[in-house]
Each structure stands twice: as structure tokens, then as C-alpha cells.
C-alpha positions as CSV (number, residue, x, y, z in Angstrom):
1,X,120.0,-33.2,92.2
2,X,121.7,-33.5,88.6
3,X,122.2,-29.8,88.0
4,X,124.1,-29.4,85.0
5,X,125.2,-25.5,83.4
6,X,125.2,-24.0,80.2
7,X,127.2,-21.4,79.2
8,X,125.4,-18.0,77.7
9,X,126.3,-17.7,73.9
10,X,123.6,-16.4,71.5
11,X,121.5,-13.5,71.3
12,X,118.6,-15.9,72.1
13,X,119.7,-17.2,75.4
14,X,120.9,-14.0,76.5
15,X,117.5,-12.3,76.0
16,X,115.9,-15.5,78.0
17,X,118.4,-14.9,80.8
18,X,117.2,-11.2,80.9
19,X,113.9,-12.5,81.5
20,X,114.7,-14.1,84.3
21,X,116.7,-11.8,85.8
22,X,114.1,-9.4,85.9
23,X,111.5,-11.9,87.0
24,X,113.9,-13.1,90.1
25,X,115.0,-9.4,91.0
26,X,111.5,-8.4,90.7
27,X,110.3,-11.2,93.3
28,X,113.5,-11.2,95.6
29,X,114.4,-7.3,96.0
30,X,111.4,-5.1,96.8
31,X,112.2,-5.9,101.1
32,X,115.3,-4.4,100.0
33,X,115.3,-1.8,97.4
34,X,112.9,0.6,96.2
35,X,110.9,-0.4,93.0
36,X,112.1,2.4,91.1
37,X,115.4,1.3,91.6
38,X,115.0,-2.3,91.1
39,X,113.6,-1.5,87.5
40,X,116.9,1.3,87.0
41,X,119.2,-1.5,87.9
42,X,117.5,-4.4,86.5
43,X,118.2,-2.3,82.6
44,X,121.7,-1.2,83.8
45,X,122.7,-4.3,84.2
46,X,120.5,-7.3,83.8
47,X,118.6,-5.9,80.6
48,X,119.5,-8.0,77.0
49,X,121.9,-5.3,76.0
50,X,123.7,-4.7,79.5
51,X,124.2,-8.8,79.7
52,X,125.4,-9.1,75.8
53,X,128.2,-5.8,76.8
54,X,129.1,-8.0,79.7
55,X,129.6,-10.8,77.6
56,X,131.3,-9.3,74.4
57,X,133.2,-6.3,75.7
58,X,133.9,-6.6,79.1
59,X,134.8,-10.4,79.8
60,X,131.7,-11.9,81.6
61,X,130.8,-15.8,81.4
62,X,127.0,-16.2,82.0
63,X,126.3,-19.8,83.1
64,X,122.8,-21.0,83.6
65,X,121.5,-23.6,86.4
66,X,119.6,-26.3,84.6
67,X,117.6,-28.6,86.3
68,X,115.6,-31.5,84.5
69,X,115.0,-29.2,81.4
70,X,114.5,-26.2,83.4
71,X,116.7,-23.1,84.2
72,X,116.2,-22.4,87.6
73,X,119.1,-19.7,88.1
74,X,122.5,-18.1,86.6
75,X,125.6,-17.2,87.6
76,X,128.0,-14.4,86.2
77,X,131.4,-14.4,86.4
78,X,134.6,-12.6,85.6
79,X,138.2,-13.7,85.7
80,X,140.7,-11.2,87.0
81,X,144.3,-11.1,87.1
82,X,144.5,-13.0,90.7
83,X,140.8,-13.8,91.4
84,X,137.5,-14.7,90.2
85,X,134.5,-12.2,90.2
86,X,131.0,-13.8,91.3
87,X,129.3,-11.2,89.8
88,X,126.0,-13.0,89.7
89,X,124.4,-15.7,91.5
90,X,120.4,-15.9,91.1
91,X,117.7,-18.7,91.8
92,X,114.4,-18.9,91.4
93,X,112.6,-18.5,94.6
94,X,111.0,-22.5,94.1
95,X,114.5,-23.7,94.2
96,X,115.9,-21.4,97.4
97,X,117.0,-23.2,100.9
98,X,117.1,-26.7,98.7
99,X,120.8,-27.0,98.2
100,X,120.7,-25.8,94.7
101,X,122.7,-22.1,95.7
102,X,125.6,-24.5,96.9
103,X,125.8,-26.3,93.8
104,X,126.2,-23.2,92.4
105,X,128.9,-22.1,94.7
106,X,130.6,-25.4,93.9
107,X,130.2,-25.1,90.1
108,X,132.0,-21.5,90.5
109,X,135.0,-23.0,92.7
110,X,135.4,-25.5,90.5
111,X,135.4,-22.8,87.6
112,X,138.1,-20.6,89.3
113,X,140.4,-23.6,90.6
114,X,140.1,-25.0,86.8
115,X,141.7,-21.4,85.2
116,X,144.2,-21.2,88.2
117,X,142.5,-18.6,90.2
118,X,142.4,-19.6,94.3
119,X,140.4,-16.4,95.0
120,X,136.6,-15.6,94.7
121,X,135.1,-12.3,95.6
122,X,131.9,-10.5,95.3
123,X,129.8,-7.8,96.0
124,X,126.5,-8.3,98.1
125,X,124.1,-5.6,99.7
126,X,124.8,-4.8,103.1
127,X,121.0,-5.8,104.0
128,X,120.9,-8.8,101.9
129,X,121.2,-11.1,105.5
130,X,120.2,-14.3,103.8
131,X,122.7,-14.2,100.7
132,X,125.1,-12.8,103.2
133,X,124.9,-15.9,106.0
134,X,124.8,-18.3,103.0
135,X,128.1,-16.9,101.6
136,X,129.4,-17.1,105.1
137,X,128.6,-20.8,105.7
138,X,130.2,-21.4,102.4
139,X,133.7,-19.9,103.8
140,X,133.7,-15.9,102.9
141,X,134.3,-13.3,105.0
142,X,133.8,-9.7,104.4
143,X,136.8,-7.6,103.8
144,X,135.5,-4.3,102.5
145,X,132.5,-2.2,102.7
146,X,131.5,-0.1,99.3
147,X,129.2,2.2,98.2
148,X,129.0,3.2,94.4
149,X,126.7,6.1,93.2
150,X,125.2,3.9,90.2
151,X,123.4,7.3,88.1
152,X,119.8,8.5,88.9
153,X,120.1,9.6,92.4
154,X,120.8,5.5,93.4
155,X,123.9,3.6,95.5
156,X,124.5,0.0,95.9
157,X,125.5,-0.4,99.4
158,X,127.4,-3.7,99.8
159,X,129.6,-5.5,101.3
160,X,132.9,-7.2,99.9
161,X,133.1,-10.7,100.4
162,X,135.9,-12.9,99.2
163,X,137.2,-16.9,100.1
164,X,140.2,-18.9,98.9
165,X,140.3,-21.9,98.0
């Protein structure tokens, strides 16, 4: 399991990550979001141009998964004054329940531990059980509930989840 990640720089690699994005919230969502609002949030904030603003403008790292020459997920992250935003953390459906997602996990600990941040948080939808249990047998708890109004009549409905390290 030699999973190595590569950060997100050019305009190339960040319209292949948009690709995948929408491919993975396109297979993974629909049990828990409308279509309509998977496509809506997929170009708010997975599209080319949302991922290049997250990068450029608003402080984002975009890291994907590699696996033998192929990119089998991504991560997003965001450091904050105290703590370190998982803002993203997608896998392809081939590479789910496999070990990869805590690779991952470990790859983002290591990230915050290595800028001096000892907290991660992140968002996650309320009815998003398996990301939810995952997260919890990696050591978060949920310490907030939220519900934004994201524009077109649409809410994400998550919880808050955080773990120091």
C-alpha cells in the first residue's frame, strides 16, 4: 500500500481533480442528496474554477492520493490560526473499506502536526453514517451541529467533527 500525494498546482491538475470530484460525488451522493443538488454543489465548490479560488485566494492545499500511477482520491485542506480544516477527503469507490481513507487521515495528521497545528476539524453531512463512523474510529467526536443555506433553495446539514492530536 505505497500511497504517495501530490500536491495540486497547475491549471491542468486542478481541472483533472474537478473531474474526479464530480465523478466520485456523482457515484457516492445520490442515497444522500438530491441530484439537482449534487450538480449545484459539485460547481460551487468542486468545479475547475471553485477549486483554482480555493487554491489561489482563499488558502486551500489540494493533495491527491496516488496509488501505482493512479489517483484514487484527494484531500483539501486549510490551515487556520489554531487548527487544520479537512475540507475534503474523497476516494474512489474501488478503493473504499481497503485502508486507503486511513492513509489519508494519516497523511493529514501528519500535515497538521508538521505546521504546528494539534487540531483537525471538519464538516460532514449529518446522514453521511459511513464517513461519519470512519471519522469516529479515527478519534473525532462531534462538537457542533450546522446548517448553512448554500443559495438555490439548498442546506448542507452536517455535523462538526474535530480530534487532537
Amino acid at each position: 500500500m505505497n500511497m504517495k500525494f501530490v500536491q495540486i498546482k497547475s491549471h491542468d491538475e486542478i481541472k483533472q481533480l474537478a473531474v474526479i470530484a464530480h465523478d466520485i460525488w456523482f457515484e457516492f451522493f445520490p442515497c444522500i442528496l438530491s441530484t439537482p443538488q449534487i450538480a449545484y454543489m459539485v460547481e460551487k465548490f468542486q468545479s475547475s474554477r471553485a477549486i483554482a479560488n480555493q487554491i489561489n485566494v482563499d488558502g486551500y492545499s489540494y493533495y491527491t492520493a496516488v496509488l501505482k500511477g493512479e489517483i484514487i482520491g484527494f484531500v483539501g485542506i486549510k490551515p487556520e490560526a489554531d487548527s487544520l480544516f479537512l475540507s475534503k477527503l474523497y476516494l474512489k469507490k474501488a478503493y473504499r473499506s481497503k485502508g486507503y481513507g486511513s492513509k489519508m487521515l494519516d497523511f493529514v495528521e501528519k500535515t497538521a502536526t508538521s505546521i504546528g497545528l494539534n487540531r483537525i476539524y471538519l464538516r460532514v453531512n449529518k446522514y453521511n453514517e459511513n464517513s461519519i463512523n470512519v471519522y469516529k474510529y479515527r478519534g473525532f467526536t462531534i462538537v457542533d451541529e450546522q446548517k448553512a443555506d448554500i443559495g438555490n433553495g439548498y442546506y448542507m446539514d452536517d455535523f462538526v467533527m474535530e480530534k487532537i492530536l
